[in-house]
Predicted model as a PDB file, atoms N, CA, C, CB and O in Angstrom, pLDDT in the B-factor column:
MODEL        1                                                                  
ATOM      1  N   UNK A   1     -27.998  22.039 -22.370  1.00 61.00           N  
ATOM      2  CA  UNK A   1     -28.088  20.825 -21.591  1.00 61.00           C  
ATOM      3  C   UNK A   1     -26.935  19.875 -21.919  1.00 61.00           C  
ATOM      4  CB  UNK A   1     -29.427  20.143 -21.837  1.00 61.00           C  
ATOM      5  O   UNK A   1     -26.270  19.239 -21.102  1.00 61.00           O  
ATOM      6  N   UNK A   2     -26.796  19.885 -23.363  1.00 77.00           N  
ATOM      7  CA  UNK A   2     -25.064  19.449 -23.631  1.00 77.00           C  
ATOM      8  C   UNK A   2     -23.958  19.037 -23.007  1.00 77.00           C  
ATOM      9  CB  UNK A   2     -24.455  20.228 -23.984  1.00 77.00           C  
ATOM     10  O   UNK A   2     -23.436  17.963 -22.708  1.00 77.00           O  
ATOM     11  N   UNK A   3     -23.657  20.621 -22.848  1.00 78.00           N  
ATOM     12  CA  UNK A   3     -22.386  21.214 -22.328  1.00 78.00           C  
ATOM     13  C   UNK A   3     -22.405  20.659 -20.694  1.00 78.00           C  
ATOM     14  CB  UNK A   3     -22.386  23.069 -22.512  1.00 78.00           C  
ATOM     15  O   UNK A   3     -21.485  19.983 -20.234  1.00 78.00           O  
ATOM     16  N   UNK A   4     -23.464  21.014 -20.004  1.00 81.00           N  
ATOM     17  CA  UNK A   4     -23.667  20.380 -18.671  1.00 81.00           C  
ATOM     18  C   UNK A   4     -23.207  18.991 -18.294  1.00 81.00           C  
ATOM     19  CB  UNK A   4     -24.971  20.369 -18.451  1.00 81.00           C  
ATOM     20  O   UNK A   4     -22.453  18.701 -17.366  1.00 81.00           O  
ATOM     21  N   UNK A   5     -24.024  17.836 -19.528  1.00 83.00           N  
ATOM     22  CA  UNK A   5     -23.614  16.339 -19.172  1.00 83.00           C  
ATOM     23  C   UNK A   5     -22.085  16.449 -19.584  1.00 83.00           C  
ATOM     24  CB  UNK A   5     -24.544  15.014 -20.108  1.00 83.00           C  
ATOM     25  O   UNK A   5     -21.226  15.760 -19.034  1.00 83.00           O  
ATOM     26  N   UNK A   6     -21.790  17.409 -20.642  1.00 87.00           N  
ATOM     27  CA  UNK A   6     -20.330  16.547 -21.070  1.00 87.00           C  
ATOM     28  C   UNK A   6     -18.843  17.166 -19.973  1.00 87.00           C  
ATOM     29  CB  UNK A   6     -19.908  17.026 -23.181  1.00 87.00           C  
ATOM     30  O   UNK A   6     -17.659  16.832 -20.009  1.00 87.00           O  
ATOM     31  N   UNK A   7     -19.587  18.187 -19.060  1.00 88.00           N  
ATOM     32  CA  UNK A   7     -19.097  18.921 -17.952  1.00 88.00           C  
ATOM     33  C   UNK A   7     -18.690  17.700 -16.625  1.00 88.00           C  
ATOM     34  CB  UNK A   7     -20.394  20.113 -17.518  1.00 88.00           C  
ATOM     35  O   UNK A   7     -17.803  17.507 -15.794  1.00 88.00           O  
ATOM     36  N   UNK A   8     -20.125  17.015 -17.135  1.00 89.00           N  
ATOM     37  CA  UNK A   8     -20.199  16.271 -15.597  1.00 89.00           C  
ATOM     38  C   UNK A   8     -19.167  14.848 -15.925  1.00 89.00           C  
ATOM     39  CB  UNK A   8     -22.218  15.706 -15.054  1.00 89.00           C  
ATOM     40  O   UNK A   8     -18.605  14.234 -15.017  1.00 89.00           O  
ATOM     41  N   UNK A   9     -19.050  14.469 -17.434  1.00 90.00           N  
ATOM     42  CA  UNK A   9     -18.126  13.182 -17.742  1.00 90.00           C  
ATOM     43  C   UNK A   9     -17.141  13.913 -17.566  1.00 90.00           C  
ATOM     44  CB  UNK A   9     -18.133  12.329 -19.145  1.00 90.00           C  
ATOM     45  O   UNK A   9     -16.385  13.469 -16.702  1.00 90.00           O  
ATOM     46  N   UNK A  10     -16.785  14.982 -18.086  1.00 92.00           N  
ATOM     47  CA  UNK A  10     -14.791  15.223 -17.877  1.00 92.00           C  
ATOM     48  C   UNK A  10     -14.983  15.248 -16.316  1.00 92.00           C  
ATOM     49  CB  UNK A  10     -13.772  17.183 -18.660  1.00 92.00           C  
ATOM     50  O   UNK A  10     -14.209  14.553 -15.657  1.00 92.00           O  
ATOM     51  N   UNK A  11     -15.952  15.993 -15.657  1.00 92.00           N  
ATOM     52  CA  UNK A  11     -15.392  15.860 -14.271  1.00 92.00           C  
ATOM     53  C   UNK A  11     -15.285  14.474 -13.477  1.00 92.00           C  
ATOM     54  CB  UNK A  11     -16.189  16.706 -13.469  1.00 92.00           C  
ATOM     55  O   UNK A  11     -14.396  14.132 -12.697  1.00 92.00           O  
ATOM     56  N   UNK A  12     -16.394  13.783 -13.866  1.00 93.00           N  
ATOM     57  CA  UNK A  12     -16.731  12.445 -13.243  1.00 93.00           C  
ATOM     58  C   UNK A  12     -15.276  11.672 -13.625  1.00 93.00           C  
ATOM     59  CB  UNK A  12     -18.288  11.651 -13.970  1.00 93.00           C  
ATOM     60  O   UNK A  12     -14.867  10.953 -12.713  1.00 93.00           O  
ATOM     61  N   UNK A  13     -14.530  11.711 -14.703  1.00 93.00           N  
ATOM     62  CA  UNK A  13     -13.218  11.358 -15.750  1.00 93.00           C  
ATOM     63  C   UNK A  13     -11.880  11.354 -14.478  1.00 93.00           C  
ATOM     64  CB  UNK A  13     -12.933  12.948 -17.305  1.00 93.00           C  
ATOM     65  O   UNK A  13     -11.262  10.523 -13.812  1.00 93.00           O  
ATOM     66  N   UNK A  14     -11.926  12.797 -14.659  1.00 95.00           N  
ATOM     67  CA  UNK A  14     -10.845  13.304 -13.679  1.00 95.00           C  
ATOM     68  C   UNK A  14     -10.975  12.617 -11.774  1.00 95.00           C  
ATOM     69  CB  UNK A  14     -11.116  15.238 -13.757  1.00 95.00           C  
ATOM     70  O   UNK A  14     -10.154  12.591 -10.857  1.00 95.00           O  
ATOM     71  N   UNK A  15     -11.968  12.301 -11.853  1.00 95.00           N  
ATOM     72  CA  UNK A  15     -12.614  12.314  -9.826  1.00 95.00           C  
ATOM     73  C   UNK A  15     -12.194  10.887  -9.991  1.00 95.00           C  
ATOM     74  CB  UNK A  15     -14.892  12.659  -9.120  1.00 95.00           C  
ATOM     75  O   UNK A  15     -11.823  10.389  -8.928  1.00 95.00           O  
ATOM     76  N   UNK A  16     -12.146  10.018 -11.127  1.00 95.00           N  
ATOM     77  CA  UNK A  16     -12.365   8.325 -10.644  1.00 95.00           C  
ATOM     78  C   UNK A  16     -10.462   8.102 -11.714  1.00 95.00           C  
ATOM     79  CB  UNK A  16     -14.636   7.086 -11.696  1.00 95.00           C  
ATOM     80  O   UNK A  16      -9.966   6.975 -11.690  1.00 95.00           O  
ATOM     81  N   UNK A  17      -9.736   9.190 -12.455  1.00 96.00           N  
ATOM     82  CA  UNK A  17      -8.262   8.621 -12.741  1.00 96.00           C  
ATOM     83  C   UNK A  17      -7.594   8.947 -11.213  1.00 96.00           C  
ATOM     84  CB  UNK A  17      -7.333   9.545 -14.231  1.00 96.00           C  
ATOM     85  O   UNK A  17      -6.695   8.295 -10.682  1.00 96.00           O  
ATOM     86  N   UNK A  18      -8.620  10.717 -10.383  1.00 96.00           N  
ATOM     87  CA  UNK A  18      -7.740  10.752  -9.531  1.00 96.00           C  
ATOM     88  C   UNK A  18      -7.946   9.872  -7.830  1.00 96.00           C  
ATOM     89  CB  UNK A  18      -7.600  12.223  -9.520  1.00 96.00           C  
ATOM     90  O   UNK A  18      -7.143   9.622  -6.931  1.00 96.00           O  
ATOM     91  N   UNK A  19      -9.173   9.653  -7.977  1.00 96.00           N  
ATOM     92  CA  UNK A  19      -9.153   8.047  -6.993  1.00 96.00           C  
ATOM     93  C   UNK A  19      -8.414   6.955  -6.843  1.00 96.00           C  
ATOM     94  CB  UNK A  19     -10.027   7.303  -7.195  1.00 96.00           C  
ATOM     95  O   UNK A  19      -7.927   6.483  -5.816  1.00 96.00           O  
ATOM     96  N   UNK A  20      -8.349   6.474  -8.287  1.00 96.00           N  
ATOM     97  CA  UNK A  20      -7.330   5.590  -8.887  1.00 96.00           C  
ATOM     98  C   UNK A  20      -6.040   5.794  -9.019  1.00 96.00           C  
ATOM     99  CB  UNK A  20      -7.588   5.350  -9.940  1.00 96.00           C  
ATOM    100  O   UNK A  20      -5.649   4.896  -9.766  1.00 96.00           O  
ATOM    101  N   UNK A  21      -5.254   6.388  -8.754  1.00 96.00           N  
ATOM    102  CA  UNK A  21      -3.917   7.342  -8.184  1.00 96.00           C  
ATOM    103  C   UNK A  21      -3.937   7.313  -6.717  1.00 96.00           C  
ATOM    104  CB  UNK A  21      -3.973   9.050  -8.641  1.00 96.00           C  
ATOM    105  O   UNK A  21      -2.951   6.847  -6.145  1.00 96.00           O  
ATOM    106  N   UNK A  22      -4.934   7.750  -6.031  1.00 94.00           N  
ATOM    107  CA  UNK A  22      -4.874   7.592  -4.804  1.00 94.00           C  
ATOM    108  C   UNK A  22      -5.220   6.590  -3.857  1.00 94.00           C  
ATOM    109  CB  UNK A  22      -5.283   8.324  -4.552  1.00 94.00           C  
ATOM    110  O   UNK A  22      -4.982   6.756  -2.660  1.00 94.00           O  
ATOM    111  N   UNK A  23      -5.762   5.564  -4.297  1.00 95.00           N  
ATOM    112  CA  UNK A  23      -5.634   4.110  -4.186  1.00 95.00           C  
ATOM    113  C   UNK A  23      -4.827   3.715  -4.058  1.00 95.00           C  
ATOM    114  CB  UNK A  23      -5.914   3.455  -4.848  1.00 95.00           C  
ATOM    115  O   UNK A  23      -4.228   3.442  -3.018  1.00 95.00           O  
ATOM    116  N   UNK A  24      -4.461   3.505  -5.574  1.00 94.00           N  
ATOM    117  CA  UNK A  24      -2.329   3.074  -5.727  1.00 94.00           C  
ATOM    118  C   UNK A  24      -1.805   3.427  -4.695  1.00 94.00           C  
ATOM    119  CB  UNK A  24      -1.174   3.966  -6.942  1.00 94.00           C  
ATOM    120  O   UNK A  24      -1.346   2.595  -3.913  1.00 94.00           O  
ATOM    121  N   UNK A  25      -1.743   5.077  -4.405  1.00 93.00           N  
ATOM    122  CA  UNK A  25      -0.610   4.881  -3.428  1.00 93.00           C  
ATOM    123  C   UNK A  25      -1.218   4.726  -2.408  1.00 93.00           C  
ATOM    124  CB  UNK A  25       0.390   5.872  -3.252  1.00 93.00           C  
ATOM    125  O   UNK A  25      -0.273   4.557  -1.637  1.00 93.00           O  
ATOM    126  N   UNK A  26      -2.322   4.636  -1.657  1.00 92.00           N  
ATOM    127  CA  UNK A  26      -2.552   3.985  -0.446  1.00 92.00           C  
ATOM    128  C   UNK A  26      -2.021   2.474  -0.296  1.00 92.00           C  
ATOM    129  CB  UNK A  26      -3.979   4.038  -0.244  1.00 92.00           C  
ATOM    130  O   UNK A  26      -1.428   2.144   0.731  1.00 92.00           O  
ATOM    131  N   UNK A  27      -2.262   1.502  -1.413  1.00 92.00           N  
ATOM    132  CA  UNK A  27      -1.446   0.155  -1.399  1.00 92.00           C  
ATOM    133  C   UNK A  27      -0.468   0.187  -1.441  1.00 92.00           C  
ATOM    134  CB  UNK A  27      -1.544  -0.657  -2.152  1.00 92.00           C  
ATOM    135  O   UNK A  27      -0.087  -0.983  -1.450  1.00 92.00           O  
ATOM    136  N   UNK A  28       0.478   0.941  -1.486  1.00 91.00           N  
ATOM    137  CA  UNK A  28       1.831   1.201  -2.232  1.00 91.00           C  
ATOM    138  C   UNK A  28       2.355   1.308  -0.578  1.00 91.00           C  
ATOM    139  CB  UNK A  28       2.019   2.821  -3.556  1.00 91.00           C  
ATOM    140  O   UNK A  28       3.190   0.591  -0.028  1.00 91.00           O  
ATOM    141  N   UNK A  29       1.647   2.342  -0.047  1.00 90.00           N  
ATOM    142  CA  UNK A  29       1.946   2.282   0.987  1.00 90.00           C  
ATOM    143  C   UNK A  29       1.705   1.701   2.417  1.00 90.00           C  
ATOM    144  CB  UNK A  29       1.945   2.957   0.912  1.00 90.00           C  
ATOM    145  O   UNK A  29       2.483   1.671   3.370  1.00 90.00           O  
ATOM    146  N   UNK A  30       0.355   1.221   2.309  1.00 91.00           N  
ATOM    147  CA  UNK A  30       0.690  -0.243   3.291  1.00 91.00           C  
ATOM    148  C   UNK A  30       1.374  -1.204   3.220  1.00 91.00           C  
ATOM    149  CB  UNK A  30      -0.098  -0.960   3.491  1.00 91.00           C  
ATOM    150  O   UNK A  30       1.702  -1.859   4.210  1.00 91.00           O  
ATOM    151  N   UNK A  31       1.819  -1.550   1.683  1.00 90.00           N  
ATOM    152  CA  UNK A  31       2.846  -2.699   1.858  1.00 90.00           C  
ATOM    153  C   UNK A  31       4.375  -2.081   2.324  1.00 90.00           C  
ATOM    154  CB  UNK A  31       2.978  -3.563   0.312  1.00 90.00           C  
ATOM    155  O   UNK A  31       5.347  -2.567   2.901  1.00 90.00           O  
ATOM    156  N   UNK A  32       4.136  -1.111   1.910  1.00 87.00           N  
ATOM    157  CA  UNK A  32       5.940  -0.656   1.939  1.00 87.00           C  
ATOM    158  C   UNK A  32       6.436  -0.366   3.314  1.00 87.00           C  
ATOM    159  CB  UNK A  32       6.336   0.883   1.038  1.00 87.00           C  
ATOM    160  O   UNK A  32       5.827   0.646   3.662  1.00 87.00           O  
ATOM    161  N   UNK A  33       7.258  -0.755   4.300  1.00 83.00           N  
ATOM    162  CA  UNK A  33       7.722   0.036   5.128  1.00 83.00           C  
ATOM    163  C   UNK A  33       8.910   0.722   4.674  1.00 83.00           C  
ATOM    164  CB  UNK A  33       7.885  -0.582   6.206  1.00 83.00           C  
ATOM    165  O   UNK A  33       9.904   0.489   5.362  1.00 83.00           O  
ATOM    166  N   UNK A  34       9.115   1.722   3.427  1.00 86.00           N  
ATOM    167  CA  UNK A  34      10.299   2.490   3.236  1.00 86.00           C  
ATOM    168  C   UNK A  34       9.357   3.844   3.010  1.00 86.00           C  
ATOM    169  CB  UNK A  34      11.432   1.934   1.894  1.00 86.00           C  
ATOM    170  O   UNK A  34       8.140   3.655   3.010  1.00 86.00           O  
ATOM    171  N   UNK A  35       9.765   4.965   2.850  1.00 85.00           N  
ATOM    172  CA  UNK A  35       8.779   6.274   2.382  1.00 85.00           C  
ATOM    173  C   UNK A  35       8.559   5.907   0.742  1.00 85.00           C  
ATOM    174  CB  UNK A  35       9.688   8.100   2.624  1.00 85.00           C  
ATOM    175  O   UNK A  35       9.311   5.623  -0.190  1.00 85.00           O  
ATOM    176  N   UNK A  36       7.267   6.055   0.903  1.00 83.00           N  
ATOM    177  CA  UNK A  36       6.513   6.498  -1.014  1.00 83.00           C  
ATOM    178  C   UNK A  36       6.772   8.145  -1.238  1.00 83.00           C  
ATOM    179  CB  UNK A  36       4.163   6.248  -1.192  1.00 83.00           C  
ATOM    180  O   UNK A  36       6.916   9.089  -0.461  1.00 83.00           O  
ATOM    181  N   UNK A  37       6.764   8.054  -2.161  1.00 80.00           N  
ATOM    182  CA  UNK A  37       7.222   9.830  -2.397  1.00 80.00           C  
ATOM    183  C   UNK A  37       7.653  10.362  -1.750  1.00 80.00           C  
ATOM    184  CB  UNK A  37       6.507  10.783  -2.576  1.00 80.00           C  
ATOM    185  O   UNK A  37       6.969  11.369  -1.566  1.00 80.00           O  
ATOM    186  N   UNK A  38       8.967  10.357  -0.845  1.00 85.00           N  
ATOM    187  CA  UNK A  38       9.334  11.157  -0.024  1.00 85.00           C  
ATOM    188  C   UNK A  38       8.174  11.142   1.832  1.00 85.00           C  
ATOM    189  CB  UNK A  38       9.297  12.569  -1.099  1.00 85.00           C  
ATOM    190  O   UNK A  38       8.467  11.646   2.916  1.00 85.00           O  
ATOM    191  N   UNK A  39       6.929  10.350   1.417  1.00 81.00           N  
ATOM    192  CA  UNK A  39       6.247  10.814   3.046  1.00 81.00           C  
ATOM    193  C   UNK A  39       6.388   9.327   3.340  1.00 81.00           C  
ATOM    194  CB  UNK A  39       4.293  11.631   3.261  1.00 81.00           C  
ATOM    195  O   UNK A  39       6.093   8.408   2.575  1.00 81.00           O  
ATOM    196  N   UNK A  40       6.957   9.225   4.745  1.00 86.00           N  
ATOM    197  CA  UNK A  40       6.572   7.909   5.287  1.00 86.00           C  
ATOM    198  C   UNK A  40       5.016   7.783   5.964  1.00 86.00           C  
ATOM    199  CB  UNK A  40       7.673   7.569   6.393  1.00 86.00           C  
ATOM    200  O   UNK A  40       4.456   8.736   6.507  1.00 86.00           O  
ATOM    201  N   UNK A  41       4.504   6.601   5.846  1.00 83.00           N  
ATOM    202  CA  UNK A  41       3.290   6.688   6.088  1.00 83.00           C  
ATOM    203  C   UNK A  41       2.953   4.940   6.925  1.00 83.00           C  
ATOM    204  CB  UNK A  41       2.495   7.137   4.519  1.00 83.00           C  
ATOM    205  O   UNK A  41       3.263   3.826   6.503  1.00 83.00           O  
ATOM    206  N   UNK A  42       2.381   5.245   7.928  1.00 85.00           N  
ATOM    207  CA  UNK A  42       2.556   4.018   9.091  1.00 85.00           C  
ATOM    208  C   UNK A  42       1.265   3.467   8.086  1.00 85.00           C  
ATOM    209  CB  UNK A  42       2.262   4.391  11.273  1.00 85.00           C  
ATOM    210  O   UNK A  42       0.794   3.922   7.044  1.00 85.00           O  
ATOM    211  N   UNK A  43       0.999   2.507   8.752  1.00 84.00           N  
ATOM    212  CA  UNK A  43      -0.389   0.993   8.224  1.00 84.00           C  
ATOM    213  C   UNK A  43      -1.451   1.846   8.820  1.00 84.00           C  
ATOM    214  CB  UNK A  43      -0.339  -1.137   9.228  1.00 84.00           C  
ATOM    215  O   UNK A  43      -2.507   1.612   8.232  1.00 84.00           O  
ATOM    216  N   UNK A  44      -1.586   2.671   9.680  1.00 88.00           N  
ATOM    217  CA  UNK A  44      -2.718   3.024  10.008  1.00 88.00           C  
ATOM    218  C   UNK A  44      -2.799   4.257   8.899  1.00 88.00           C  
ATOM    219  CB  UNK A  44      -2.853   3.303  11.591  1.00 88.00           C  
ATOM    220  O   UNK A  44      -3.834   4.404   8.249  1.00 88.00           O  
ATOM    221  N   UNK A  45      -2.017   4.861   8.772  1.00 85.00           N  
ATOM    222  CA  UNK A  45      -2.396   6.286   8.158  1.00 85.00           C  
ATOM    223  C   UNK A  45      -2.924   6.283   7.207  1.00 85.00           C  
ATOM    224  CB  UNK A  45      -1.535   7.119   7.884  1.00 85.00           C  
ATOM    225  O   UNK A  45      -3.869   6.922   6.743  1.00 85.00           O  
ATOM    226  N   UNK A  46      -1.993   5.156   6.703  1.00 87.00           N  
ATOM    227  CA  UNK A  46      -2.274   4.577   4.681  1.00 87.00           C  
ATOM    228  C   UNK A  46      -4.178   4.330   4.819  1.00 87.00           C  
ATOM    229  CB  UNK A  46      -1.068   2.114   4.059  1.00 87.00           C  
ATOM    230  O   UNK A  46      -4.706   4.460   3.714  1.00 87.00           O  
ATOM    231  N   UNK A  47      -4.954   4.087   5.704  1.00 91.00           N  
ATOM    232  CA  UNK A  47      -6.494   4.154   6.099  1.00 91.00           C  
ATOM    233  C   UNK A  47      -7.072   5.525   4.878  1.00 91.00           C  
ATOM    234  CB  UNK A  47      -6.693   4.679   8.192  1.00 91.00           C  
ATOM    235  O   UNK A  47      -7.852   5.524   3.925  1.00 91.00           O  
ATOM    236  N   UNK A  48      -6.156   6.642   5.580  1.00 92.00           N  
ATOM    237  CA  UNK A  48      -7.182   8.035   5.182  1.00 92.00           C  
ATOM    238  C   UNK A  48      -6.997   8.555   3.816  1.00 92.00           C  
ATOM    239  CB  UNK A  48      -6.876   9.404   6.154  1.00 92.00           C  
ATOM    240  O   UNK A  48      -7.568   9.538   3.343  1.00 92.00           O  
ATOM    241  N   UNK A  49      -5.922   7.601   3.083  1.00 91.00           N  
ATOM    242  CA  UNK A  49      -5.742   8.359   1.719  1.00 91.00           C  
ATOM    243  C   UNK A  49      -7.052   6.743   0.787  1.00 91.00           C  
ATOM    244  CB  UNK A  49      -3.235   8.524   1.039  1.00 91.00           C  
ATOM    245  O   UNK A  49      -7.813   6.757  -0.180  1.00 91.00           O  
ATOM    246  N   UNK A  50      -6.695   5.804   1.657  1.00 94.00           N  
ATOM    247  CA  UNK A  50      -7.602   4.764   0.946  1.00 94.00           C  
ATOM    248  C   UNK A  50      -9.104   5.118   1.188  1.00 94.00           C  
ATOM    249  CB  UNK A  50      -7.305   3.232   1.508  1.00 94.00           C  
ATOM    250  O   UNK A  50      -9.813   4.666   0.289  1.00 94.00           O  
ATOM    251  N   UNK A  51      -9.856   5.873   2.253  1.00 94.00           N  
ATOM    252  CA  UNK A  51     -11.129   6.539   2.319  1.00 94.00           C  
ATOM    253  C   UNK A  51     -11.072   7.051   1.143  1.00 94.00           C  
ATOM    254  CB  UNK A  51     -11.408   7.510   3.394  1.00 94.00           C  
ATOM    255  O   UNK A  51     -11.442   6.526   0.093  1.00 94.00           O  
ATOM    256  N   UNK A  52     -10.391   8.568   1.370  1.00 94.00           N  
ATOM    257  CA  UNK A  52     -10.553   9.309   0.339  1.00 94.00           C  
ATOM    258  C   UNK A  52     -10.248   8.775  -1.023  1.00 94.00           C  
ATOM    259  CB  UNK A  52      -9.901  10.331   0.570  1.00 94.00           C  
ATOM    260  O   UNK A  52     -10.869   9.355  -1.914  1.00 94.00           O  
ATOM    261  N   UNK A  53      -9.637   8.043  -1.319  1.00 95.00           N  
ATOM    262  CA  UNK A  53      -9.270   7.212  -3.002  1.00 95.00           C  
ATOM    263  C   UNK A  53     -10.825   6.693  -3.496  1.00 95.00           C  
ATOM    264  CB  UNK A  53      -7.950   5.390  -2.826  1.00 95.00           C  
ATOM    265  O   UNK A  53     -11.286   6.674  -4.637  1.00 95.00           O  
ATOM    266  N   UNK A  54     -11.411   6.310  -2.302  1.00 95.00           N  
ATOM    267  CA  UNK A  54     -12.548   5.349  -2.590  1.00 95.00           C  
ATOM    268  C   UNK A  54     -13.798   6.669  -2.640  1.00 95.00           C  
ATOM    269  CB  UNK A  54     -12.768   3.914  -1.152  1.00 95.00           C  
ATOM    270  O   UNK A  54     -14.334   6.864  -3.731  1.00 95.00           O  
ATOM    271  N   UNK A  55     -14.015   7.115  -2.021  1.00 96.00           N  
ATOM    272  CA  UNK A  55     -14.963   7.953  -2.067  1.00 96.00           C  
ATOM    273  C   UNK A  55     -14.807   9.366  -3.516  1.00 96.00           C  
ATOM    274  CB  UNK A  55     -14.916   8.470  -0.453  1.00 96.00           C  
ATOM    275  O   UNK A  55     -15.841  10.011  -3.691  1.00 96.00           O  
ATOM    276  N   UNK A  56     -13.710   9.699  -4.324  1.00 95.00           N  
ATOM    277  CA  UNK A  56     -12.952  10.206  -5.100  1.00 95.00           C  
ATOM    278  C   UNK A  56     -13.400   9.103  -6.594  1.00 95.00           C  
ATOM    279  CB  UNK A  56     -11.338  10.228  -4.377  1.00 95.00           C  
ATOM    280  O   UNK A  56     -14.008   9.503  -7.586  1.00 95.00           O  
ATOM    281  N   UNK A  57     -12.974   7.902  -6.400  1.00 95.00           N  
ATOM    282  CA  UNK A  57     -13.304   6.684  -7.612  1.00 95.00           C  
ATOM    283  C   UNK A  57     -15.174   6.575  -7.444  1.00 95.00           C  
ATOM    284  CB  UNK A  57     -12.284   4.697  -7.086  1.00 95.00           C  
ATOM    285  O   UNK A  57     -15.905   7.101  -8.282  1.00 95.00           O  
ATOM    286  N   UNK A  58     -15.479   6.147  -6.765  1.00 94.00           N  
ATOM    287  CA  UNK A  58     -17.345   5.798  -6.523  1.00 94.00           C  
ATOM    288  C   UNK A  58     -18.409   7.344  -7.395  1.00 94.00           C  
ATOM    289  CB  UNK A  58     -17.789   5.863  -4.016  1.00 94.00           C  
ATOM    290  O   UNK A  58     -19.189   7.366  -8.347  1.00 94.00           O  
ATOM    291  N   UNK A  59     -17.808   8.574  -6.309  1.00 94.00           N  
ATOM    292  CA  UNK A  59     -18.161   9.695  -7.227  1.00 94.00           C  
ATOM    293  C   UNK A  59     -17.713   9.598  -8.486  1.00 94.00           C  
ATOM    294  CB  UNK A  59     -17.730  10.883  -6.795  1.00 94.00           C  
ATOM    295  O   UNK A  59     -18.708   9.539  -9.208  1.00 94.00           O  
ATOM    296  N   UNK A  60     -16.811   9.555  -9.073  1.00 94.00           N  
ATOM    297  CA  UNK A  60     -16.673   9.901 -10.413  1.00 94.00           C  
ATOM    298  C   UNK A  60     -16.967   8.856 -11.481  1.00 94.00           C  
ATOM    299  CB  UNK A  60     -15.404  10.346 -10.571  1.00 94.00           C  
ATOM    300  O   UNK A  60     -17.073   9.109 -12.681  1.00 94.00           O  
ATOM    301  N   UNK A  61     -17.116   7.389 -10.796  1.00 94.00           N  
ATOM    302  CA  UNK A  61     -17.991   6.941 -11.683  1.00 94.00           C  
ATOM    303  C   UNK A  61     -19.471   6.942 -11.990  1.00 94.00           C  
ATOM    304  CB  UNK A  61     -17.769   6.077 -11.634  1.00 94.00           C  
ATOM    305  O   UNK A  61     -20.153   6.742 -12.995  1.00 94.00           O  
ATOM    306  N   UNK A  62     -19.748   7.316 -10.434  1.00 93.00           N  
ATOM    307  CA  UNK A  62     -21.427   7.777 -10.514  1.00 93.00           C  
ATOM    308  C   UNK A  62     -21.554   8.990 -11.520  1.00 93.00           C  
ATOM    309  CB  UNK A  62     -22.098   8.362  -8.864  1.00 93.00           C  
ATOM    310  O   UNK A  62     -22.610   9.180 -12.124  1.00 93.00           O  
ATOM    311  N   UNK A  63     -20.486   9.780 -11.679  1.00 89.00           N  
ATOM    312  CA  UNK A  63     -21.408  11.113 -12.603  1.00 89.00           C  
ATOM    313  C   UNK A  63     -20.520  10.225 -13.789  1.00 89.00           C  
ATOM    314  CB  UNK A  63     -21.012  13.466 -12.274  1.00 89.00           C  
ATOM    315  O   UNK A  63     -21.533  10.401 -14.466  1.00 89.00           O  
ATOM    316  N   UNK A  64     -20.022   9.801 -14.274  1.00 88.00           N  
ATOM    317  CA  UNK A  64     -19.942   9.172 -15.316  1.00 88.00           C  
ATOM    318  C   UNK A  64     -20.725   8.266 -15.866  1.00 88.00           C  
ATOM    319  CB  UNK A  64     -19.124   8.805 -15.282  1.00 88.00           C  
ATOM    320  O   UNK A  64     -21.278   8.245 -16.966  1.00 88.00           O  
ATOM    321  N   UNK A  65     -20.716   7.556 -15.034  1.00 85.00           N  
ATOM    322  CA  UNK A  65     -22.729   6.519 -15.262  1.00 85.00           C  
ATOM    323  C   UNK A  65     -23.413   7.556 -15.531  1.00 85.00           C  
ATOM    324  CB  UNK A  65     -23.803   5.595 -13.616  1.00 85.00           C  
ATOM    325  O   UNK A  65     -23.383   7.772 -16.742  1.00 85.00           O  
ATOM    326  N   UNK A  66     -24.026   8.310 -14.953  1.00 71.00           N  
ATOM    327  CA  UNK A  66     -25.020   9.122 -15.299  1.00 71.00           C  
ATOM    328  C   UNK A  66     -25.284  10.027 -15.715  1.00 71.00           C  
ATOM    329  CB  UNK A  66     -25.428   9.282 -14.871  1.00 71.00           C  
ATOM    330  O   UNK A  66     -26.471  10.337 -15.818  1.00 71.00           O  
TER     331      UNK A  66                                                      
ENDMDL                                                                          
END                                                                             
């Protein structure tokens, strides 16, 4: 039963540093009109990486809470 919870913190760990990465660059890239990493990305697009950032951070602190 251990191994299971301490399964679910490294994963919950990894799901909410890599939300938090993908956040960033969703802000990174609505403010910017130059390309972030090489992709240009219009004000609307920068939308679908900020969904997914958020839904990526919420999970992984929920299995980390719990």
């Amino acid at each position: 039963m251990e191994n299971n919870t301490q399964f679910k913190r490294f994963f919950g760990a990894l799901l909410t540093i890599l939300g938090i990465s993908v956040l960033l660059f969703a802000c990174v890239a609505f403010l910017s009109d130059k390309p972030v990493l090489g992709l240009t990305v219009t004000k609307w697009e920068s939308v679908v990486p900020f969904l997914v950032g958020t839904v990526f951070l919420l999970t992984g602190v929920n299995l980390v809470k719990g």
